[in-house]
C-alpha positions as CSV (number, residue, x, y, z in Angstrom):
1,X,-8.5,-9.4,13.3
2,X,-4.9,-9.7,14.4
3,X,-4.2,-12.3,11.6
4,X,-6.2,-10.2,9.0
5,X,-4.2,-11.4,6.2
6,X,-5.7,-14.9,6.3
7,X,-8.9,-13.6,6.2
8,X,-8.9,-11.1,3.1
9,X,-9.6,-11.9,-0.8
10,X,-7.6,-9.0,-2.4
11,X,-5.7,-5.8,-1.8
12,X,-6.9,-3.1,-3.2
13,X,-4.1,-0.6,-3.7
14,X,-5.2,3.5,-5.1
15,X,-2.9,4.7,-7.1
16,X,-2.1,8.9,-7.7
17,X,-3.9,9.7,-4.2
18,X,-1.3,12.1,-3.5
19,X,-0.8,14.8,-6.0
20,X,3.2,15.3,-5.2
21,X,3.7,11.6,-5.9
22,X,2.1,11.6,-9.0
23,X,4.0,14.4,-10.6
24,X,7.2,13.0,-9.3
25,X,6.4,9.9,-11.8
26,X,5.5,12.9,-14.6
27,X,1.7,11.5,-13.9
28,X,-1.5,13.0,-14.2
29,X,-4.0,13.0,-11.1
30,X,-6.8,11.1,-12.2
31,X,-10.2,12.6,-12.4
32,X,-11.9,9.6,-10.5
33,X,-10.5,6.9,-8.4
34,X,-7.4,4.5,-10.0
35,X,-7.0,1.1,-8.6
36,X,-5.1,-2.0,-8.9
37,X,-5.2,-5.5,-7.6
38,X,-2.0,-6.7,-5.5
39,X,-2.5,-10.6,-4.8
40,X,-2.8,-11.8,-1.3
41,X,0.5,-13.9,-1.7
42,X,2.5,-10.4,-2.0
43,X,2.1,-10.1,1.7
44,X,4.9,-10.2,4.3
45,X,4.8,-9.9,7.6
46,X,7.6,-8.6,10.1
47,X,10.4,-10.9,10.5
48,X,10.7,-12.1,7.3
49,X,12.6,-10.0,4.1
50,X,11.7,-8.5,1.1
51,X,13.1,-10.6,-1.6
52,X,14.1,-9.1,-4.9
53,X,13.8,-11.2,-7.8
54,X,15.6,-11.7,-10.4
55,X,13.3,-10.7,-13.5
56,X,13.8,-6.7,-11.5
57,X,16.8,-4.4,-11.0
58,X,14.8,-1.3,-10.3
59,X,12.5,-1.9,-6.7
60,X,10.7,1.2,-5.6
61,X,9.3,1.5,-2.1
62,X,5.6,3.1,-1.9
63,X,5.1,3.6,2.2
64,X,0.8,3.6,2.7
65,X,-1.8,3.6,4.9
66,X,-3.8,0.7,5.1
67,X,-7.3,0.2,5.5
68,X,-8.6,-3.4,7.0
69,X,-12.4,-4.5,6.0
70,X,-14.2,-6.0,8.8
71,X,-18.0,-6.0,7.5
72,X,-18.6,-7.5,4.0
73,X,-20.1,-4.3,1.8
74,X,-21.6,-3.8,-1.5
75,X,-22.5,-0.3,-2.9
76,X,-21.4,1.2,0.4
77,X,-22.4,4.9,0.9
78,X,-19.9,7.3,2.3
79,X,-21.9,7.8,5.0
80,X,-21.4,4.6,6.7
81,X,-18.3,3.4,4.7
82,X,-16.4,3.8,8.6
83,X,-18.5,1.6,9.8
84,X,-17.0,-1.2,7.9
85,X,-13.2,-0.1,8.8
86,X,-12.4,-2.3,11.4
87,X,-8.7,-1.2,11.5
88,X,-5.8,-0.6,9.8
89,X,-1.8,-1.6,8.7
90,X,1.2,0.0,7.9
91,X,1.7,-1.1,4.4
92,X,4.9,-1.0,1.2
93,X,3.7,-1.2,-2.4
94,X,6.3,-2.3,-4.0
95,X,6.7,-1.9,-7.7
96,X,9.3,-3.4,-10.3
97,X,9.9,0.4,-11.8
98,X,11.2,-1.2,-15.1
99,X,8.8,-3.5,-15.4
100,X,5.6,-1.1,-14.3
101,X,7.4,1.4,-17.5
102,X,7.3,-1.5,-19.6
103,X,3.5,-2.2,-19.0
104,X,2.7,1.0,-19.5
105,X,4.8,1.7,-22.9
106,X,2.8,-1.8,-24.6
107,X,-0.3,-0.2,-22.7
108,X,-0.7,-3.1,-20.3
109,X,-1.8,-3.8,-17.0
110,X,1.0,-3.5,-13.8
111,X,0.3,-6.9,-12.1
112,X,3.8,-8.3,-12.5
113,X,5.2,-5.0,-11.6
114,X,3.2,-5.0,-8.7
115,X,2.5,-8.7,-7.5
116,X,5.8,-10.0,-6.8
117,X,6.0,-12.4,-3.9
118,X,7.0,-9.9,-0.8
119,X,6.0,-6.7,-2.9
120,X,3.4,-6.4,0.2
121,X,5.2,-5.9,3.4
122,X,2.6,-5.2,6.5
123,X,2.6,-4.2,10.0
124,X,0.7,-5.7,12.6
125,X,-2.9,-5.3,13.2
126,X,-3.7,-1.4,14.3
127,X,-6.9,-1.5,16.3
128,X,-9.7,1.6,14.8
129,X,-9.7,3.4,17.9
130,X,-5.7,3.5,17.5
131,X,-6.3,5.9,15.0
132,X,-8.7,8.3,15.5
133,X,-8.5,10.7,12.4
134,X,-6.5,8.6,10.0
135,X,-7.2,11.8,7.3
136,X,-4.5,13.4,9.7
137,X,-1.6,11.3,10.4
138,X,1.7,11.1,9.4
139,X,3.6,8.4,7.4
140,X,7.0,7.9,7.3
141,X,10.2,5.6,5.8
142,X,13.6,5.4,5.7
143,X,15.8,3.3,3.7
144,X,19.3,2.8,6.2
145,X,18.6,5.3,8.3
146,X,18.2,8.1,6.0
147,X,14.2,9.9,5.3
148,X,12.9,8.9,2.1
149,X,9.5,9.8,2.7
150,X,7.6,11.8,4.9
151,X,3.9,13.4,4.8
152,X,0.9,13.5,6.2
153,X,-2.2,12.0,5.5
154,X,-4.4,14.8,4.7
155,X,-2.7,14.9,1.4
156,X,-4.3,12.6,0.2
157,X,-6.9,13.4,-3.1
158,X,-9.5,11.6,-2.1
159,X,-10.8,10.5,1.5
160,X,-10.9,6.6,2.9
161,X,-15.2,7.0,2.8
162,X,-14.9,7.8,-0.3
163,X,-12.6,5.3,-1.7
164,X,-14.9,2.7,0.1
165,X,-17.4,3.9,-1.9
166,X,-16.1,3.8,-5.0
167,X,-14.9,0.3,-4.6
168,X,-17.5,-1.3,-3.5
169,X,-19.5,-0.4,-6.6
170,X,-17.6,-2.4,-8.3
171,X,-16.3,-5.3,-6.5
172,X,-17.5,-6.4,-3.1
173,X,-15.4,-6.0,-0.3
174,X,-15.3,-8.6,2.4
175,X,-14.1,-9.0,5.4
176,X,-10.0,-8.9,5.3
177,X,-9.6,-7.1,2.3
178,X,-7.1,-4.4,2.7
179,X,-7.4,-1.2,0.3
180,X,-3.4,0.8,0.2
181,X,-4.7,4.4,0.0
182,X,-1.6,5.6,-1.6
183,X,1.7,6.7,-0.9
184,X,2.8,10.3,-0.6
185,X,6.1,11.5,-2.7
186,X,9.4,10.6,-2.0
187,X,9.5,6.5,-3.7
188,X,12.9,5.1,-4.8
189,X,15.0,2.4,-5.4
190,X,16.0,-0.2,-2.2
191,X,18.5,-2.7,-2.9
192,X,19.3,-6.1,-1.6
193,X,21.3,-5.7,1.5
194,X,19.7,-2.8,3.0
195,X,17.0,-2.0,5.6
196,X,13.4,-0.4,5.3
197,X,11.6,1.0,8.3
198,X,8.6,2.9,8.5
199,X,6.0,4.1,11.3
200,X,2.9,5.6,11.6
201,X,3.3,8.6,13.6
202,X,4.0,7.4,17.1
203,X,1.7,4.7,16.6
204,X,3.8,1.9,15.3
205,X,6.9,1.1,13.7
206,X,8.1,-1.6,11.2
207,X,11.6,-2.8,9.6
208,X,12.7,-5.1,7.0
209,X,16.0,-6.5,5.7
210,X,16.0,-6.8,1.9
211,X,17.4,-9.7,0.5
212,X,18.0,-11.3,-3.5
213,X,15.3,-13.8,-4.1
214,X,16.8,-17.2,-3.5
215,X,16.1,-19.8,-6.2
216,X,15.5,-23.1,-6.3
């Protein structure tokens, strides 16, 4: 699974899982599970930047834990949803701020906000036994150096099983699929010219240079 994002059909990405984030935005927590579609083409691996484009002036970062399908699943139970984790990535949701306000003032959906090529920047591969209570870790980002966000894990509203779960009863997951569990308070602007990093815990580390979209 080391090149998992070849494999996957969608990202998944939970939105309001952490109840600080979600008042930060002036948000309700939702009563049941809230979910979005990123596209598979909003990934970006290490190496290569985040690119801001032009039709944005207002980038958030959204640091997350993310979960890696390795057994296709339909109406999964939470009693065996782990058993089709077969790891995870450190993930960024990035949103166009402006343009996710704007979708939600004319009551429409955020896929431009959210979908932007490089809006998906990924760590490597991080092998399930890596992680052995991924309830209880922390997640952390900087932006230059200085702590944007920082929490832990068990903050989170509701639990990976149960995510799975709630999922897969309405779309199927297969093997690949990545579902962003949500990102804990502390999102802001980044701007071209400045470095992201983020880690799990001690487990791993990522960085990228941010960068203006270059046109054609």
């Amino acid at each position: 699974m080391n090149r998992f994002w070849e494999k996957g059909s969608k990202i998944v990405a939970v939105a309001r899982n952490y109840a600080a984030h979600a008042k930060e935005l002036g948000n309700e927590v939702p009563a049941e599970p809230f979910f979005f579609l990123k596209p598979m083409s909003s990934l970006v691996r290490v190496g290569s930047p985040i690119e801001i484009p032009r039709q944005t002036t207002d980038v958030h970062h959204e640091v997350e834990l993310g979960v890696i399908i390795g057994k296709r699943g339909r109406d999964i139970k939470v009693a065996n949803a782990m058993d089709h984790v077969v790891g995870y990535t450190l993930a960024l949701d990035l949103t166009a701020r402006d343009l996710q306000s704007k979708a939600k003032t004319l009551q429409q959906c955020w896929t431009i906000a959210k979908g932007f090529d490089t809006f998906c920047p990924v760590s490597d591969f991080i092998p399930k036994e890596k992680i052995a209570n991924p309830s209880n870790i922390e997640l952390w980002l900087t932006v230059d150096g200085v702590t944007k966000q920082k929490d832990t894990t068990d903050k989170m509203i509701v639990g990976i099983p149960e995510l799975i779960e709630f999922v897969s009863q309405i779309m199927t997951l297969e093997e690949g699929d990545i579902i962003l569990t949500g990102t804990p308070s502390g999102v802001g602007p980044i701007k071209p010219g400045q470095k992201v990093k983020a880690g799990i815990s001690d487990i791993i580390e990522m960085e990228f240079d941010v960068i203006n979209r270059k046109y054609n």
